[in-house]
Residue frames as a rotation matrix with the C-alpha (Angstrom) as fourth column:
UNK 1
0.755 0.653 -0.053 83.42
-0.620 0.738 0.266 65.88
0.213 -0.168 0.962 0.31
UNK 2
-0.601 -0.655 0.458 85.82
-0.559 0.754 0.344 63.07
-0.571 -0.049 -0.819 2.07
UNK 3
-0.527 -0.263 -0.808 86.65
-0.551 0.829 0.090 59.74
0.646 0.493 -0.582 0.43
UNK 4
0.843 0.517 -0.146 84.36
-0.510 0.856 0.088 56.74
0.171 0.000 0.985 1.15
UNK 5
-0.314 -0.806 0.501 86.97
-0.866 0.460 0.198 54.68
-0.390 -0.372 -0.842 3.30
UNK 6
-0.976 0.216 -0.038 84.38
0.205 0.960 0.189 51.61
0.077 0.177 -0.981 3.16
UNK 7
-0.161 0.981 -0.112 80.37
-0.348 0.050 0.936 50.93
0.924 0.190 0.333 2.43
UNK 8
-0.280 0.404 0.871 78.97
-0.960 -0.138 -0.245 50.37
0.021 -0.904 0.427 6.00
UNK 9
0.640 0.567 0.519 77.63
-0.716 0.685 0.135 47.38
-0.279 -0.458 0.844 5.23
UNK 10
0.266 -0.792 -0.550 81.08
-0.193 0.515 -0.835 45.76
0.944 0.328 -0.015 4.18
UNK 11
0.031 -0.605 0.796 82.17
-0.712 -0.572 -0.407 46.47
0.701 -0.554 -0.449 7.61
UNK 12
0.185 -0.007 0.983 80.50
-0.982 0.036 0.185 43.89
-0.037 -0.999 0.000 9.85
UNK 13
0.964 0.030 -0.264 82.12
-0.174 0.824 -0.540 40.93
0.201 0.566 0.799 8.34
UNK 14
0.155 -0.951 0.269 85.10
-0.123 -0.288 -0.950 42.12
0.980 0.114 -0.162 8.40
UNK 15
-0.343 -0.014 0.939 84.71
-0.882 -0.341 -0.327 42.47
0.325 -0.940 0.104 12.30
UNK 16
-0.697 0.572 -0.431 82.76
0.052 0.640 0.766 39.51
0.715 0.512 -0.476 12.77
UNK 17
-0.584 0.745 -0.322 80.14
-0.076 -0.445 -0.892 41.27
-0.808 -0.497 0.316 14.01
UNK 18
-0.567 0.814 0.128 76.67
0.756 0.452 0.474 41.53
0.328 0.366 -0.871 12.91
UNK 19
-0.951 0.074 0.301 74.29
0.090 -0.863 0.497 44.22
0.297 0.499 0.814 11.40
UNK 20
-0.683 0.715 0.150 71.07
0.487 0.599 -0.636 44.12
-0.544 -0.361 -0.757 12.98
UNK 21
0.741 0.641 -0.200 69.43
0.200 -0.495 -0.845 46.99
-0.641 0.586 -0.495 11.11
UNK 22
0.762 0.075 0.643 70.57
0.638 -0.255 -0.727 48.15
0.109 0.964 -0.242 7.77
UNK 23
0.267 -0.642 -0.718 73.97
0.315 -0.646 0.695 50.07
-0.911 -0.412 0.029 7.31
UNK 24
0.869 0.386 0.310 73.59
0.417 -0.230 -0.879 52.39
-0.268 0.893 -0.361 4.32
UNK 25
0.945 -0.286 0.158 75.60
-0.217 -0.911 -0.352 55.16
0.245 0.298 -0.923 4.52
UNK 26
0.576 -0.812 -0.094 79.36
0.328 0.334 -0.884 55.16
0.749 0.478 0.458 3.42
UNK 27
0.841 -0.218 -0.495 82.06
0.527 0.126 0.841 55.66
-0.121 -0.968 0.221 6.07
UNK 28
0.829 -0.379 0.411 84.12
-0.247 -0.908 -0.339 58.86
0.501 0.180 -0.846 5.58
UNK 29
-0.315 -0.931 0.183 86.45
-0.671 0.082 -0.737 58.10
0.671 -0.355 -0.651 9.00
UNK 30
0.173 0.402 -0.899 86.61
0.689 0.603 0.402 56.53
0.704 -0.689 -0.172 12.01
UNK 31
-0.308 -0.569 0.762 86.53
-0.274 -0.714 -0.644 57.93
0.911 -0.408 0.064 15.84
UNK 32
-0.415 0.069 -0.907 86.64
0.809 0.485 -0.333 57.14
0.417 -0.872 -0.257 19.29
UNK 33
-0.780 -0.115 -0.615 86.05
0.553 -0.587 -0.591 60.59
-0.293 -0.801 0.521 20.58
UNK 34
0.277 0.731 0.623 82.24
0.961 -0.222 -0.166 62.44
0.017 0.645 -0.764 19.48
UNK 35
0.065 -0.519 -0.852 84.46
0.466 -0.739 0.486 65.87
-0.882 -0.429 0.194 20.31
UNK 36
-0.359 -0.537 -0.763 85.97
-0.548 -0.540 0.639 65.59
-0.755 0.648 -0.100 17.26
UNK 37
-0.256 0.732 0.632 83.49
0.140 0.675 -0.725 63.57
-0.956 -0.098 -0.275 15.20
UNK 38
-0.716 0.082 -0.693 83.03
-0.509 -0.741 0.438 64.15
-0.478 0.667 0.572 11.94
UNK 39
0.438 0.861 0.259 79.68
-0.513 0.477 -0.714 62.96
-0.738 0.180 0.650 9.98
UNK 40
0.842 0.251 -0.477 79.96
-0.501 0.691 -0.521 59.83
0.199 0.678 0.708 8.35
UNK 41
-0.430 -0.804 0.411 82.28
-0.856 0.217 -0.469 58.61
0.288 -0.553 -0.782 10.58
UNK 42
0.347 0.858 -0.379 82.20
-0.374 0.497 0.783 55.41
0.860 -0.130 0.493 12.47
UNK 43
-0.061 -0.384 0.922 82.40
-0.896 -0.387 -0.220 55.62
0.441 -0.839 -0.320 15.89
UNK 44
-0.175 -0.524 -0.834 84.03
-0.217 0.846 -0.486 53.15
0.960 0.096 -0.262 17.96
UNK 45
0.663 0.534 0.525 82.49
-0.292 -0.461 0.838 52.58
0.689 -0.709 -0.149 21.39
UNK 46
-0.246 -0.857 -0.453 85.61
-0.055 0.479 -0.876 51.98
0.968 -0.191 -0.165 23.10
UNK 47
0.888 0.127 -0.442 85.48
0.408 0.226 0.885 50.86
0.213 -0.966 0.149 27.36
UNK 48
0.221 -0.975 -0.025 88.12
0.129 0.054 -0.990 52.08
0.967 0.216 0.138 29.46
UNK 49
-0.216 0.106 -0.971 88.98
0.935 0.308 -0.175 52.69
0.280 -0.946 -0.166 33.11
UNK 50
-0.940 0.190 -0.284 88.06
-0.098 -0.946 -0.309 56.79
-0.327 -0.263 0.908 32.88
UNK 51
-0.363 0.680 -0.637 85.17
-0.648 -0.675 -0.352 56.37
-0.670 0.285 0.686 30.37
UNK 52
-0.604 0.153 0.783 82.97
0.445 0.879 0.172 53.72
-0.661 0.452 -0.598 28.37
UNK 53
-0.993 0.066 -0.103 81.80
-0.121 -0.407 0.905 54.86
0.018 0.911 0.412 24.60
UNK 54
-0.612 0.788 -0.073 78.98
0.773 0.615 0.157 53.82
0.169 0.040 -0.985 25.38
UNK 55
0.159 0.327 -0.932 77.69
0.508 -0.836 -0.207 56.66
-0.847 -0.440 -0.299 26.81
UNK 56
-0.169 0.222 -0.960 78.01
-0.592 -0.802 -0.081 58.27
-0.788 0.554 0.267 23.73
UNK 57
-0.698 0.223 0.681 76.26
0.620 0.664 0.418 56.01
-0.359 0.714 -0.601 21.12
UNK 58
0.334 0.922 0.194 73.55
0.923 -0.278 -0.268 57.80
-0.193 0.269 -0.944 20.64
UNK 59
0.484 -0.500 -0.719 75.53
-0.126 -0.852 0.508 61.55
-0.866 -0.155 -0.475 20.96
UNK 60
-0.601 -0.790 -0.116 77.68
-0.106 -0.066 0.992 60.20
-0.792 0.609 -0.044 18.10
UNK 61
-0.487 0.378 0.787 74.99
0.867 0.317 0.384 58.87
-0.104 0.870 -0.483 15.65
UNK 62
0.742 0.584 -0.329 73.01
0.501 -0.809 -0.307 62.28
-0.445 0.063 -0.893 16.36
UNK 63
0.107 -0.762 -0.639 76.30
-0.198 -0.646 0.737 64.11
-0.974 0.047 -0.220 15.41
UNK 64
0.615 -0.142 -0.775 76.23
-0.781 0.022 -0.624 62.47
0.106 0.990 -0.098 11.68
UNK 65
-0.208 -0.453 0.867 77.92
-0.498 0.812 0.305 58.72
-0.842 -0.368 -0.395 12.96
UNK 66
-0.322 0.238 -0.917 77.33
-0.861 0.328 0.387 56.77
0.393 0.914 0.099 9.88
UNK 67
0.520 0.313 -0.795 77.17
0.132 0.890 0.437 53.45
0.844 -0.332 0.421 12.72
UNK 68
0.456 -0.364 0.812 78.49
-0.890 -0.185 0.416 52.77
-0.001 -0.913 -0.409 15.89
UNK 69
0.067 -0.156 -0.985 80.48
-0.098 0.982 -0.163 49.72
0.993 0.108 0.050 16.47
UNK 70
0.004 0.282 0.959 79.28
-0.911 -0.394 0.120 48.07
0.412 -0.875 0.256 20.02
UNK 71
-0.911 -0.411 -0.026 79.72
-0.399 0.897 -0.191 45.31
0.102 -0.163 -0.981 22.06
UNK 72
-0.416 0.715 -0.562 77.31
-0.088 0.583 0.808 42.47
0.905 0.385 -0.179 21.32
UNK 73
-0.255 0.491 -0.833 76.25
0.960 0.228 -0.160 42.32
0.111 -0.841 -0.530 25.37
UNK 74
-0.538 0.576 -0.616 74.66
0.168 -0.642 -0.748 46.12
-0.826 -0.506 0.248 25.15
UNK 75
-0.831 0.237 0.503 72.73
0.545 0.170 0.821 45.32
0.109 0.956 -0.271 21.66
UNK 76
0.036 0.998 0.054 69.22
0.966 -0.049 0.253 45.71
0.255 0.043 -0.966 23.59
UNK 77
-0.193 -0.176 -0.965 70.91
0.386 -0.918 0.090 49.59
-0.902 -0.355 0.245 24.84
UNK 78
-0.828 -0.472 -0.303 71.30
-0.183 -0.283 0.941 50.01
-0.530 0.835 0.148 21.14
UNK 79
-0.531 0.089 0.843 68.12
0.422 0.890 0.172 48.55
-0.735 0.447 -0.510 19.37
UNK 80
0.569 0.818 -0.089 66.69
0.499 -0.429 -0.753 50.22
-0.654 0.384 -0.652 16.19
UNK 81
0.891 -0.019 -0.453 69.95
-0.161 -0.947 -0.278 51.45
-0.424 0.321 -0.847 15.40
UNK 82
0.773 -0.559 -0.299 73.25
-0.428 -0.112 -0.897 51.88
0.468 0.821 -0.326 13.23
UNK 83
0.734 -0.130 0.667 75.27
-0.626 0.252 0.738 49.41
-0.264 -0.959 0.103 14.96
UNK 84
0.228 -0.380 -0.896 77.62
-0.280 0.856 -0.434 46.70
0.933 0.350 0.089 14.20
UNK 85
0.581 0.338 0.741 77.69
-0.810 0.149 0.567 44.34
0.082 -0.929 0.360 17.11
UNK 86
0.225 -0.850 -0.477 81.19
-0.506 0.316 -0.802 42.47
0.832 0.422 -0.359 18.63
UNK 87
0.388 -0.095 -0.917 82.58
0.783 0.559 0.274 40.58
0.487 -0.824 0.291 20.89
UNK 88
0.366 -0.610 -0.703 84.82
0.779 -0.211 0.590 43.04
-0.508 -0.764 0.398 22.73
């Protein structure tokens, strides 16, 4: 069993971002990449000029994501689900 980095719902303070649904489950790691995912992880949806994380929000939480952190302008892509929602 990994270490419990942080309690999901600590997380979106910290960020100031903002939980829309419940964020139970404890955060193991963290990861940009759902390749190498590991459940209870929380996956970073990162933008870039090859590839936007998006596209894999849903791919990561199905993999065992514990949440996703996403930007706050694709919330309604996201609704119902383990999110934490930023600026950028």
């Amino acid at each position: 069993m990994s270490d419990i980095l942080w309690r999901a719902a600590e997380l979106a303070p910290l960020m100031n971002g903002e939980a829309p649904v419940a964020l139970n489950q404890p955060i193991t790691s963290i990861s940009i990449d759902t390749r190498t995912l590991e459940p209870g992880a929380l996956f970073f949806a990162i933008r870039g000029d090859a590839q936007d994380g998006h596209n894999y929000v849903r791919q990561a939480l199905e993999k065992g994501a514990a949440a996703a952190v996403i930007e706050r302008a694709r919330a309604s892509d996201f609704a119902g689900l383990p999110v934490v929602l930023v600026e950028d």
